[in-house]
N, CA, C and O atoms as CSV, one atom per row, in Angstrom:
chain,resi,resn,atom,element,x,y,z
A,1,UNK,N,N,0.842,-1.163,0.000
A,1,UNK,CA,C,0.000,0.000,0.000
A,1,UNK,C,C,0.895,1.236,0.000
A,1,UNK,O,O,1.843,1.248,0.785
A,2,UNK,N,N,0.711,2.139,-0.700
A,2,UNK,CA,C,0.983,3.360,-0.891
A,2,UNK,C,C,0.845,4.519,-0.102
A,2,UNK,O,O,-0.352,4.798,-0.029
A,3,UNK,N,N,1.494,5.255,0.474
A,3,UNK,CA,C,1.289,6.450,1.197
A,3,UNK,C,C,0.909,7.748,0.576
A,3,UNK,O,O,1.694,8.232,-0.240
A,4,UNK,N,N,-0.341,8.456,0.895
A,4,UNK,CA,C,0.038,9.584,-0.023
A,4,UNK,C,C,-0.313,10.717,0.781
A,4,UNK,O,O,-1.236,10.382,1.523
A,5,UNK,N,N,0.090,12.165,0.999
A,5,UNK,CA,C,-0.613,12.883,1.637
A,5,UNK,C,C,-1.317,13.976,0.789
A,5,UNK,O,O,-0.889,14.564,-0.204
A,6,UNK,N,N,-2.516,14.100,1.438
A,6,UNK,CA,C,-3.249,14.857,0.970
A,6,UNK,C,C,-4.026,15.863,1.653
A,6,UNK,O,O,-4.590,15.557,2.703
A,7,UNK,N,N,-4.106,16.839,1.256
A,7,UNK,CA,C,-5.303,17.982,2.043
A,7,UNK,C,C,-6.913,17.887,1.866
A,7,UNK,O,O,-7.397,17.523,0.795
A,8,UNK,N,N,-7.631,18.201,2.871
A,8,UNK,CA,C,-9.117,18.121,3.007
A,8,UNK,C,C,-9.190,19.686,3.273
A,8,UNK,O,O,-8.450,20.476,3.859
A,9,UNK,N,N,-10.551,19.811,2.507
A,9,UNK,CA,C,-11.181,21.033,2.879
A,9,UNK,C,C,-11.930,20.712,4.608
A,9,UNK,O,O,-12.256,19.573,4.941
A,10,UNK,N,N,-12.081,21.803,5.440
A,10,UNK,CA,C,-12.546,21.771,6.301
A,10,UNK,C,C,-13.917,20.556,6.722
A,10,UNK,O,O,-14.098,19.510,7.347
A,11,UNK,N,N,-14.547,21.425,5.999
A,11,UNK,CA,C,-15.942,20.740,5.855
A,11,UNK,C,C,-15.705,19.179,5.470
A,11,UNK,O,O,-16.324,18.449,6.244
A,12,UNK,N,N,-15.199,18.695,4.787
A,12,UNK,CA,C,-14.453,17.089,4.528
A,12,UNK,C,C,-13.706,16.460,5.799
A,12,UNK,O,O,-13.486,15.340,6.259
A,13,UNK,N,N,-13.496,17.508,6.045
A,13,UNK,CA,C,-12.661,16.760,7.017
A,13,UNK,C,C,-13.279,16.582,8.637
A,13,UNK,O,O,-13.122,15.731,9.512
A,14,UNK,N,N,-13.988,17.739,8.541
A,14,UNK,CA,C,-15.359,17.469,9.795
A,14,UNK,C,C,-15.990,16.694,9.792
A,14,UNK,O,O,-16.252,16.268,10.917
A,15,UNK,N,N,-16.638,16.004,8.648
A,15,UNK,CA,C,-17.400,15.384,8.239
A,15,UNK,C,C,-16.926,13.871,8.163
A,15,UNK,O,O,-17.807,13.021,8.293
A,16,UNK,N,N,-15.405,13.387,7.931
A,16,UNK,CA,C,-14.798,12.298,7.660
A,16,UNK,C,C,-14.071,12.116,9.217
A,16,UNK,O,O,-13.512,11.033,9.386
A,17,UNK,N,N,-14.044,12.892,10.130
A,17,UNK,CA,C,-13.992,12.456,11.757
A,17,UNK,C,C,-14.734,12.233,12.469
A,17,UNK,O,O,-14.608,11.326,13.292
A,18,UNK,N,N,-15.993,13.176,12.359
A,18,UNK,CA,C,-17.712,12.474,12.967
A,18,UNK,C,C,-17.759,10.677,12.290
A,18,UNK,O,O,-18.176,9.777,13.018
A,19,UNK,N,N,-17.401,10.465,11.223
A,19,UNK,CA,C,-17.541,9.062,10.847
A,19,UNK,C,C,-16.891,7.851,11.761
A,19,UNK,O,O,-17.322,6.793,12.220
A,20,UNK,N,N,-15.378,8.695,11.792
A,20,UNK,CA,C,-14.270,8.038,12.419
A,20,UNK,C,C,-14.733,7.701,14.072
A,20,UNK,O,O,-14.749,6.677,14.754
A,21,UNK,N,N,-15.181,9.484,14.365
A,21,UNK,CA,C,-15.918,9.168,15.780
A,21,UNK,C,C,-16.852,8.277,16.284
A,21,UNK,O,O,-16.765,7.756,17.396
A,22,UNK,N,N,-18.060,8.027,15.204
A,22,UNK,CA,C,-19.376,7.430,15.134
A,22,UNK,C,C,-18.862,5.868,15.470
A,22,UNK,O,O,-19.372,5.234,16.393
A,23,UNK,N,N,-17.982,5.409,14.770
A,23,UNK,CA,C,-17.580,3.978,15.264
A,23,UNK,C,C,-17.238,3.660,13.588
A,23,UNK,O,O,-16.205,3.166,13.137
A,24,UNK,N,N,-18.001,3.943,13.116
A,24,UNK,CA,C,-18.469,3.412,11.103
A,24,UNK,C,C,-16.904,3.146,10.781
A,24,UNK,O,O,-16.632,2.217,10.020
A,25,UNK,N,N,-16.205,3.678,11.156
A,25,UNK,CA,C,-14.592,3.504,10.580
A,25,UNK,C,C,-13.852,3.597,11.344
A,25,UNK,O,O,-13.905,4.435,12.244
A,26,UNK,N,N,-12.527,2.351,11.119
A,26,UNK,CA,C,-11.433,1.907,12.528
A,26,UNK,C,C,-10.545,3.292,12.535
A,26,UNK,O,O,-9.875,3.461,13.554
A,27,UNK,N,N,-10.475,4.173,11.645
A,27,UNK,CA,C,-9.390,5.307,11.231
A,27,UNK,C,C,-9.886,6.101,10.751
A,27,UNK,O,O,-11.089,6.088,10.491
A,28,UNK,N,N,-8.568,7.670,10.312
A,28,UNK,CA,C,-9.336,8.341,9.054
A,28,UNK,C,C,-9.240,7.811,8.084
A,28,UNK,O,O,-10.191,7.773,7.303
A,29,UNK,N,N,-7.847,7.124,7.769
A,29,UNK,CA,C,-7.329,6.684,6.605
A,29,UNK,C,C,-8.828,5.937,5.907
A,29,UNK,O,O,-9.506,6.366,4.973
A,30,UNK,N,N,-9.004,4.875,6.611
A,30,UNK,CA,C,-10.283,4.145,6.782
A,30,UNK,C,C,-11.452,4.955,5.892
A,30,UNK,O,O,-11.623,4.705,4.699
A,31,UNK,N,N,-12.127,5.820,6.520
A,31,UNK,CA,C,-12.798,6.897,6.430
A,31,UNK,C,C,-12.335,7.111,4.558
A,31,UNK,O,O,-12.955,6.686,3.583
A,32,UNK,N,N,-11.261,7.781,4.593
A,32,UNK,CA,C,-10.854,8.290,3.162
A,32,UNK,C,C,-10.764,7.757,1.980
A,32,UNK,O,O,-11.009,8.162,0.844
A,33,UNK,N,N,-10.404,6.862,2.387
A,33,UNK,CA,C,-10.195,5.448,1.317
A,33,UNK,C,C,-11.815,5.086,1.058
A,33,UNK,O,O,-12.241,5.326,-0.072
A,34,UNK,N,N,-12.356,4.754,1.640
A,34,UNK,CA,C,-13.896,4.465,1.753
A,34,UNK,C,C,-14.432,5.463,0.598
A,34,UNK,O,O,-14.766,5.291,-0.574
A,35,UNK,N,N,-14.358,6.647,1.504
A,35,UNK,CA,C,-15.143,7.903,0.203
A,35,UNK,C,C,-14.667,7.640,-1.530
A,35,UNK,O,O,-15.292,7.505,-2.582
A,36,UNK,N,N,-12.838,7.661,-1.028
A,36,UNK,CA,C,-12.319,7.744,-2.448
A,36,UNK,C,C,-12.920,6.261,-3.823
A,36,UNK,O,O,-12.784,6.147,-5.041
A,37,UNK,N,N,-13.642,5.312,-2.622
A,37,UNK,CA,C,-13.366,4.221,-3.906
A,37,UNK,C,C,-14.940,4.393,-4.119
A,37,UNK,O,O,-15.366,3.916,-5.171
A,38,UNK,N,N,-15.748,4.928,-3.379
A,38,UNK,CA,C,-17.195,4.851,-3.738
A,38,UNK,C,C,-17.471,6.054,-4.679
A,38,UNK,O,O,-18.559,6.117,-5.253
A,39,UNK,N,N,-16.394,7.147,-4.884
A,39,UNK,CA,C,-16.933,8.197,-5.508
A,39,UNK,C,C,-16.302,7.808,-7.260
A,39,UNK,O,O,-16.931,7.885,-8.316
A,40,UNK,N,N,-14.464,7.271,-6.967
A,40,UNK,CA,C,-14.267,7.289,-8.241
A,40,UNK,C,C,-14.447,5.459,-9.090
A,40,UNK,O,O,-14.555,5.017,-10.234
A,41,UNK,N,N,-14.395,4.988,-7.888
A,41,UNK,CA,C,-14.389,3.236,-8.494
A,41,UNK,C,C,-15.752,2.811,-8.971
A,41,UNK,O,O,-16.159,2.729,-10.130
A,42,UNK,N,N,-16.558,2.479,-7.499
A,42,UNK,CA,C,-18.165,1.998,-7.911
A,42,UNK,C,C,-18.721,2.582,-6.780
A,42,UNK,O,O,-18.118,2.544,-5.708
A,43,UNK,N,N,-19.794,3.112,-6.896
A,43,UNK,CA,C,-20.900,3.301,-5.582
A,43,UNK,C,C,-21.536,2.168,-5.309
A,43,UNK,O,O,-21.895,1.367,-6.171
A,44,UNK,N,N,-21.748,2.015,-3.835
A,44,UNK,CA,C,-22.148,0.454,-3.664
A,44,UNK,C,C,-23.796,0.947,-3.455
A,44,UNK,O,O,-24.478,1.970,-3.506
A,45,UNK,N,N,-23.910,-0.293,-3.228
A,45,UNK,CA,C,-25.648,-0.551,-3.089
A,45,UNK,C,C,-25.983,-0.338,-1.706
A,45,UNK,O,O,-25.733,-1.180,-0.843
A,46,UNK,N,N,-26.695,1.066,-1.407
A,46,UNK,CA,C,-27.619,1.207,-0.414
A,46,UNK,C,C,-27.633,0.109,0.563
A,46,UNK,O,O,-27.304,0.330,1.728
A,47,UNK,N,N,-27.954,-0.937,0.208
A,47,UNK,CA,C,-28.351,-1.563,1.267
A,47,UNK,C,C,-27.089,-2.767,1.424
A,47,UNK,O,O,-27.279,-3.603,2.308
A,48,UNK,N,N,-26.064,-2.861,0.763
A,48,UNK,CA,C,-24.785,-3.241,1.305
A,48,UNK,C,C,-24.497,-3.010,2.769
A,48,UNK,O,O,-24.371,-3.918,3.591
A,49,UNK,N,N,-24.421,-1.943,2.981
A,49,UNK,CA,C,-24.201,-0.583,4.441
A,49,UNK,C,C,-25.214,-1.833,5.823
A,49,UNK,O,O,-25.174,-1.906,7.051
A,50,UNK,N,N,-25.996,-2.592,4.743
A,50,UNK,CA,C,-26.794,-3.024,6.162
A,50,UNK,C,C,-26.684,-4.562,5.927
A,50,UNK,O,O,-27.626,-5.239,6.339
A,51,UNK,N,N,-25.903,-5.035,5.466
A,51,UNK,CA,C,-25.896,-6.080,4.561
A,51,UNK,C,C,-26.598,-7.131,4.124
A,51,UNK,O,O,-26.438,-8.349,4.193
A,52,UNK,N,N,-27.445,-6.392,3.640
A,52,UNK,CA,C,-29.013,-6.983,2.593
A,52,UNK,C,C,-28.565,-6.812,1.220
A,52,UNK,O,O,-27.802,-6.004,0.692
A,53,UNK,N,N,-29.307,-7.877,0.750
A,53,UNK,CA,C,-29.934,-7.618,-0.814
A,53,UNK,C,C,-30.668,-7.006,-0.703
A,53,UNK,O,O,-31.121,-6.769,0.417
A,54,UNK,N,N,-31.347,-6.218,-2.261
A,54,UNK,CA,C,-32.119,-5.649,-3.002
A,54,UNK,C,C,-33.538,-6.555,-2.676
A,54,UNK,O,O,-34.538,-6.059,-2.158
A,55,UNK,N,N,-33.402,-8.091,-3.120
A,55,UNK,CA,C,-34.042,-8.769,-2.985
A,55,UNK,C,C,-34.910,-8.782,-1.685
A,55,UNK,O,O,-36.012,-8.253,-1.539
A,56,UNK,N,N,-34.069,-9.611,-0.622
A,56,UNK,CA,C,-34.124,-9.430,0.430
A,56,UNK,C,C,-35.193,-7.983,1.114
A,56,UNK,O,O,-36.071,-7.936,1.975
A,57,UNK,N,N,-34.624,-7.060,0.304
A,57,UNK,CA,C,-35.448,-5.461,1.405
A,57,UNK,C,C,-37.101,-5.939,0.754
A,57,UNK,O,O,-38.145,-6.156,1.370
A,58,UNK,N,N,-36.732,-5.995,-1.060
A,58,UNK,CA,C,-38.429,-6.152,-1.652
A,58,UNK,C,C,-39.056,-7.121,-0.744
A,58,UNK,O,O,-40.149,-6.845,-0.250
A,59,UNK,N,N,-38.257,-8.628,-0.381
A,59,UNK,CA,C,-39.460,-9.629,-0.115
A,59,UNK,C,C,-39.882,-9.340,1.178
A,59,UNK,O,O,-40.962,-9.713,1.637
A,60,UNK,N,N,-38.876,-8.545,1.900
A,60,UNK,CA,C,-39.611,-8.245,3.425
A,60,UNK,C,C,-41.037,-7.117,3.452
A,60,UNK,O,O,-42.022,-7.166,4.189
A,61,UNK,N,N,-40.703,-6.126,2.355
A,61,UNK,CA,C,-41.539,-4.813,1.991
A,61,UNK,C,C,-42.709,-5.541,1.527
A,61,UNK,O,O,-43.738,-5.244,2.135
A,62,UNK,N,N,-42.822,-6.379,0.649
A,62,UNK,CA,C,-44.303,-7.273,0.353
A,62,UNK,C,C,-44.877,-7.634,1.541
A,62,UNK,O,O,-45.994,-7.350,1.974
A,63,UNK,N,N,-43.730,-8.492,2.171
A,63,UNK,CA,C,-44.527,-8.883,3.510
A,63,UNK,C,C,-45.281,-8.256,4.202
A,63,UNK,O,O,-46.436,-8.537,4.524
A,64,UNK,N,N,-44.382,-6.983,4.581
A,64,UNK,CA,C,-45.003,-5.871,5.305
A,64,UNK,C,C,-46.038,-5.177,4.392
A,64,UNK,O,O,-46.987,-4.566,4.884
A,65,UNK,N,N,-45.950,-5.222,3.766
A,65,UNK,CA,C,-47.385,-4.634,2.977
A,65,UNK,C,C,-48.770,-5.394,2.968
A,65,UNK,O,O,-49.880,-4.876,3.095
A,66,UNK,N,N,-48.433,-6.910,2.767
A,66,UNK,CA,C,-49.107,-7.881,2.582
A,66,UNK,C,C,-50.144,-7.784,4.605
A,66,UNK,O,O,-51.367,-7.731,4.737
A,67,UNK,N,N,-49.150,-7.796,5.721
A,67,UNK,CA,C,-49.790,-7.924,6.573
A,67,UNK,C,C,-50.664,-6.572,7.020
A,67,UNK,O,O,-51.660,-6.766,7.717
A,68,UNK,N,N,-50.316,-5.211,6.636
A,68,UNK,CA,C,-51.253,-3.924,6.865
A,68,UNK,C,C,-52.277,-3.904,5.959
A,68,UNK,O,O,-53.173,-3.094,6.199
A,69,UNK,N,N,-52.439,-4.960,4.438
A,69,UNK,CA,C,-53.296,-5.245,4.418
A,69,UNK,C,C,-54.301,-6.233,4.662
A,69,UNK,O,O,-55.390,-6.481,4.144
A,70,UNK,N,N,-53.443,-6.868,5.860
A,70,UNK,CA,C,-54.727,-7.913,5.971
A,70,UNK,C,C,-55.629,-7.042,7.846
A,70,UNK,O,O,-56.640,-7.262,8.513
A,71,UNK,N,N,-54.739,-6.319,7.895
A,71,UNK,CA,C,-54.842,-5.442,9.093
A,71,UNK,C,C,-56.346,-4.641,8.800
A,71,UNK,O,O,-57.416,-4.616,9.407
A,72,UNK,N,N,-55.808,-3.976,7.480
A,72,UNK,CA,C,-57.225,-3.115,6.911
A,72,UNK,C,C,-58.492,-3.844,6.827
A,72,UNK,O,O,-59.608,-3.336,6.931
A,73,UNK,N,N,-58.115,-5.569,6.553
A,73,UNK,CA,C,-59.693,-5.713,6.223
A,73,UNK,C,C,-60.280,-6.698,7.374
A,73,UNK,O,O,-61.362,-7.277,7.471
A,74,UNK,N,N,-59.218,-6.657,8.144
A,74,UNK,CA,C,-59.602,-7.234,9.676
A,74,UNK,C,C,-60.136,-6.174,10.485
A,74,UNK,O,O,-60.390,-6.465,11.654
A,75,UNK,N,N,-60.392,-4.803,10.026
A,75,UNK,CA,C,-60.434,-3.628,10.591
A,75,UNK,C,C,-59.721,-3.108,12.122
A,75,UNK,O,O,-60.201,-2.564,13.116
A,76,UNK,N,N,-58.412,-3.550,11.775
A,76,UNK,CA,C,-57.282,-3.269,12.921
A,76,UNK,C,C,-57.220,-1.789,12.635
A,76,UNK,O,O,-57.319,-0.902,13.483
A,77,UNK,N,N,-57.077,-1.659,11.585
A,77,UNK,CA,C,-56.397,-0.073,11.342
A,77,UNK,C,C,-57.373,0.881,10.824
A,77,UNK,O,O,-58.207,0.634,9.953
A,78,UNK,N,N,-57.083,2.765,11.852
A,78,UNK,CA,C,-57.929,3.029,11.137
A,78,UNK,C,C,-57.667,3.948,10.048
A,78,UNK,O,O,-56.466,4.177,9.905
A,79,UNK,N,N,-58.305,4.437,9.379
A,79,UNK,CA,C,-57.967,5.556,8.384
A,79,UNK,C,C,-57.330,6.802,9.296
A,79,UNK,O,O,-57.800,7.245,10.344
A,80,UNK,N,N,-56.081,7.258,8.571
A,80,UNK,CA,C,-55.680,8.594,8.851
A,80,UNK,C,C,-56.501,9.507,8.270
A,80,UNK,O,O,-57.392,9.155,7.497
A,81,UNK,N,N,-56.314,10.559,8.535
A,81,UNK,CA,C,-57.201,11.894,8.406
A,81,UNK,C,C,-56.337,13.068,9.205
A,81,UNK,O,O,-56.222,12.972,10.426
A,82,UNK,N,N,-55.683,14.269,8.430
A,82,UNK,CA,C,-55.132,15.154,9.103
A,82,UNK,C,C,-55.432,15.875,9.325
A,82,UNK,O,O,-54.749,16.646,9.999
């Protein structure tokens, strides 16, 4: 691995230590490398971050759809109205 140094604008760099802080990353380096390969390599999939499929989120979202409507015609739920 390669060393390189580089400068961050403020705001980048506030922003890439709240991460570091948060737990999300063991380092900054961590942190930087992360940004750099999702912005110029590939952006990953949303739900990578939680490590699901695409699949996976739809068949749970049917589910959950599937049971608020069986909610509606069991008359569990009632109509909103604001």
């Amino acid at each position: 691995m390669q060393r390189h140094h580089i400068t961050l604008s403020t705001p980048v760099s506030k922003a890439l230590r709240a991460q570091v802080k948060s737990g999300r990353y063991k380092d900054f380096s961590a942190a930087v490398q992360d940004a750099a390969w999702q912005y110029f390599m590939a952006p990953r999939s949303i739900f990578q971050e939680y490590g699901v499929t695409a699949e996976e989120v739809e068949v749970a979202a049917t589910r959950d759809h599937a049971e608020i409507q069986r909610a509606r015609k069991a008359g569990r739920l009632k109509a909103w109205k604001p």
